[in-house]
C-alpha positions as CSV (number, residue, x, y, z in Angstrom):
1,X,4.9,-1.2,16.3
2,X,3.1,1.3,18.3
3,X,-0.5,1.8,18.5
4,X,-1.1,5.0,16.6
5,X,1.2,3.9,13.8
6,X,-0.9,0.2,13.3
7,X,-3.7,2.0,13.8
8,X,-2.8,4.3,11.1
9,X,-1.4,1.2,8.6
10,X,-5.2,-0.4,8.6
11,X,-6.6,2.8,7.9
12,X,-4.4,3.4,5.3
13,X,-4.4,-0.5,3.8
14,X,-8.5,0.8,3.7
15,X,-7.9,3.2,1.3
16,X,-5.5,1.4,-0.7
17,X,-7.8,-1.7,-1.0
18,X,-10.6,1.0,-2.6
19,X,-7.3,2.6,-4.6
20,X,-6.8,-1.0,-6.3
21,X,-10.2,-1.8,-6.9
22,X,-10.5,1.4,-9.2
23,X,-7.8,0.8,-11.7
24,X,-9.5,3.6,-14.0
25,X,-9.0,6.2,-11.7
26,X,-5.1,5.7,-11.2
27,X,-4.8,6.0,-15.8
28,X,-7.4,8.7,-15.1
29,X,-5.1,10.9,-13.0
30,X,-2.3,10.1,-15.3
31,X,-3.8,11.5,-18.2
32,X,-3.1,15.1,-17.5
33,X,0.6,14.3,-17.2
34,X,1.1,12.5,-19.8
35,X,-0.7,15.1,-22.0
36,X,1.9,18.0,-20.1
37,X,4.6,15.6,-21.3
38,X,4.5,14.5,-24.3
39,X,2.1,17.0,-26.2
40,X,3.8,20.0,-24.7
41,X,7.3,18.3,-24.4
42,X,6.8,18.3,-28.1
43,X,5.2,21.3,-28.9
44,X,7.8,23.3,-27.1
45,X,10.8,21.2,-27.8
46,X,12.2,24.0,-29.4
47,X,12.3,26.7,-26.9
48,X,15.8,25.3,-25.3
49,X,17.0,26.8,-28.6
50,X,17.1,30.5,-27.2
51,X,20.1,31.3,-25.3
52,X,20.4,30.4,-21.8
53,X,17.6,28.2,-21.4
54,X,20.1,25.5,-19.7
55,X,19.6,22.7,-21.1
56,X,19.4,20.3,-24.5
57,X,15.9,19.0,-23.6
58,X,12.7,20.4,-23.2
59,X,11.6,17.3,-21.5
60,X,14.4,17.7,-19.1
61,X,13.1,21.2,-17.6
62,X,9.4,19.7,-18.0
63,X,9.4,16.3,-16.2
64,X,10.1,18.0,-12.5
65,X,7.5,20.4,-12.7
66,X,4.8,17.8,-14.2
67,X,5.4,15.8,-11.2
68,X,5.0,18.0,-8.6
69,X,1.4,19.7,-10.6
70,X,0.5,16.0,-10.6
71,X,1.3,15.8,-6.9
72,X,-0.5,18.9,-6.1
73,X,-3.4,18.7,-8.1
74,X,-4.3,14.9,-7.4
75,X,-3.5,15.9,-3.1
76,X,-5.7,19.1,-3.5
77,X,-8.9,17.2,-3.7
78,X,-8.3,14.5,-1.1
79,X,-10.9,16.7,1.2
80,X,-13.4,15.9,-1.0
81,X,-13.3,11.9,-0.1
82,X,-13.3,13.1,3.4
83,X,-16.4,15.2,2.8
84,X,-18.3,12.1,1.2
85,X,-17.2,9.9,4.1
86,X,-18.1,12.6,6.4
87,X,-21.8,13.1,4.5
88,X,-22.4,9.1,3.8
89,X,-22.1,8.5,7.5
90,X,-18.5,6.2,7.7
91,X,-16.6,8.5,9.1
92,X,-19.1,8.9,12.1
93,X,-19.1,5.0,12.5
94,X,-15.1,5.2,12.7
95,X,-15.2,7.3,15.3
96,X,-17.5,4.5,17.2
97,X,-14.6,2.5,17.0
98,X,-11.6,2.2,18.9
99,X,-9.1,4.3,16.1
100,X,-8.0,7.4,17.8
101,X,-9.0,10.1,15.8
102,X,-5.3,11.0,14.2
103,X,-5.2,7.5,12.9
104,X,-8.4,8.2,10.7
105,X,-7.0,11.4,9.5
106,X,-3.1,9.9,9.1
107,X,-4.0,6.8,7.1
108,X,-5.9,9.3,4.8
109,X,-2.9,11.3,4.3
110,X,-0.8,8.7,4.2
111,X,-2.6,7.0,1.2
112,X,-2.2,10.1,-0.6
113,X,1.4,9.8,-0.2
114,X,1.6,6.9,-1.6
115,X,-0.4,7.2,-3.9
116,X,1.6,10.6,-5.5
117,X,4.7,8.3,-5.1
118,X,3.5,5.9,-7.3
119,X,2.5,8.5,-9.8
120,X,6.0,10.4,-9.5
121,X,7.6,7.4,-10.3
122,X,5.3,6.7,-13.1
123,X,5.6,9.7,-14.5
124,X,9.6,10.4,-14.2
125,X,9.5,6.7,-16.1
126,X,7.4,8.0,-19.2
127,X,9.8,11.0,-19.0
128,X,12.8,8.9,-19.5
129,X,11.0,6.4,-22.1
130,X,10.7,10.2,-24.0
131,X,14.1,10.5,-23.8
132,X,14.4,13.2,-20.7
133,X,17.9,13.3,-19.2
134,X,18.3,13.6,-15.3
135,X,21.6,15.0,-14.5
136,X,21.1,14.7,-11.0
137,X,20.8,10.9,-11.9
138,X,19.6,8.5,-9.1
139,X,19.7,11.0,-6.0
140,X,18.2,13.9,-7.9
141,X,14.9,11.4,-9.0
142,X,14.7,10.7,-5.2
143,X,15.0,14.1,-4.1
144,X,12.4,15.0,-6.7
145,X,10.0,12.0,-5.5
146,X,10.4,12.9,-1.7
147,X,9.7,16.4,-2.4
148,X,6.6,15.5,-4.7
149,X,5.0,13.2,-1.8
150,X,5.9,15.8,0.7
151,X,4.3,18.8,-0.7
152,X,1.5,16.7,-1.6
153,X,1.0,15.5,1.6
154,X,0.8,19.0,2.8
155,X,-1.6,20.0,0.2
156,X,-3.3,16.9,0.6
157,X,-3.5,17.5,5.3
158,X,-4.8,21.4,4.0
159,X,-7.7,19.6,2.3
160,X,-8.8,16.9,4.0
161,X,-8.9,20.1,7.1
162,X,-10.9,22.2,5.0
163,X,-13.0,19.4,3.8
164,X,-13.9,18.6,7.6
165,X,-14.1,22.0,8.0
166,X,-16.7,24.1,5.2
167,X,-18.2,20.6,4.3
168,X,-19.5,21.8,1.0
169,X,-18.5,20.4,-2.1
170,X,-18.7,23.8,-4.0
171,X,-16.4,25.4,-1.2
172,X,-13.9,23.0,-1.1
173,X,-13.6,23.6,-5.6
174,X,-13.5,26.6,-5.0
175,X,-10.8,26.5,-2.8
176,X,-8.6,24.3,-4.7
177,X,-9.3,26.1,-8.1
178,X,-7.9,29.6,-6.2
179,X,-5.0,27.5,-4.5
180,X,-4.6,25.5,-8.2
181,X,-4.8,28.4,-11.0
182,X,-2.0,31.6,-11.1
C-alpha cells in the first residue's frame, strides 16, 4: 500500500474510532429518515393512486430520495468537525506530524463515506422491512448506494473546504441551510 493511501486509512480509522464511541449520534442521524419514511410513506401512501404516478408503492418512489437527503444533509455539515479541530488546536498538531496534508483532509472525507454507506444501507433495509419494492433489485440498491456515498462525498469535500475556509460556525449554517432548503 502506498504512502498517501495508509496515511489516509489511520486518519480515517481516527474518525471511525470517535464514530463508534458515539452510538447516539449514528440513531440520531437516522431519525430524520425514518420519520421521511415511515410517517410520510404513510401519510402519502395514497398519492400513487392518481394516474401516472408509476408505481404501486409510495414507499418505492420515497426510499431513493430519503437516502440521498440523508447522504446530503449528514455530508453538508462535515466542515463543521473540521472547523472544531481547526479552533481546538488538533488539526495544527497534525500538521506537526509526518501525514501529508491530503491524508488529513482524505481520511475525513473518506469517513463520511462510509459513514453515508452505512446509513444508505440502513435505510434501504427499513425501506424494505416497510414493504418498499426495488425493481432494479440487487444492482439498482448498489447503484443507489454508490451514488449516495458519492454525492455525499462531494458535498461532504465542499464543506470540509469551506469550513477551512470562512472558519465561522454561523457561515458555514448558513451555507449549508442555502445549499440544503429549495
Amino acid at each position: 500500500m502506498s504512502t498517501a493511501v495508509s496515511q489516509t486509512w489511520y486518519m480515517t480509522q481516527r474518525q471511525l474510532m470517535v464514530f463508534a464511541r458515539q452510538p447516539a449520534y449514528a440513531i440520531i442521524t437516522l431519525i430524520q429518515p425514518v420519520i421521511w419514511l415511515f410517517l410520510f410513506g404513510n401519510l402519502f401512501k395514497k398519492v400513487v393512486e392518481l394516474g401516472g404516478f408509476g408505481t404501486t408503492s409510495y414507499l418505492d418512489y420515497l426510499v431513493p430520495g430519503v437516502v440521498v437527503m440523508s447522504a446530503l444533509s449528514s455530508n453538508m455539515w462535515a466542515g463543521m468537525g473540521t472547523l472544531d479541530e481547526i479552533q481546538r488546536g488538533t488539526l495544527n498538531r497534525f500538521l506537526t506530524t509526518p501525514v501529508s496534508r491530503a491524508a488529513l483532509m482524505n481520511g475525513n472525507v473518506v469517513n463520511n463515506g462510509l459513514i453515508t454507506a452505512l446509513q444508505s444501507v440502513i435505510i434501504v433495509l427499513l425501506g424494505l422491512l416497510g414493504g418498499a419494492d426495488y425493481p432494479g433489485g440487487i444492482g439498482g440498491i448498489a447503484i443507489l448506494i454508490v451514488a449516495s456515498v458519492l454525492l455525499g462525498t462531494i458535498f461532504g469535500a465542499l464543506s470540509n473546504a469551506l469550513g477551512m475556509l470562512v472558519r465561522e460556525r454561523e457561515s458555514i449554517i448558513g451555507i449549508n441551510t442555502f445549499l440544503l432548503l429549495p
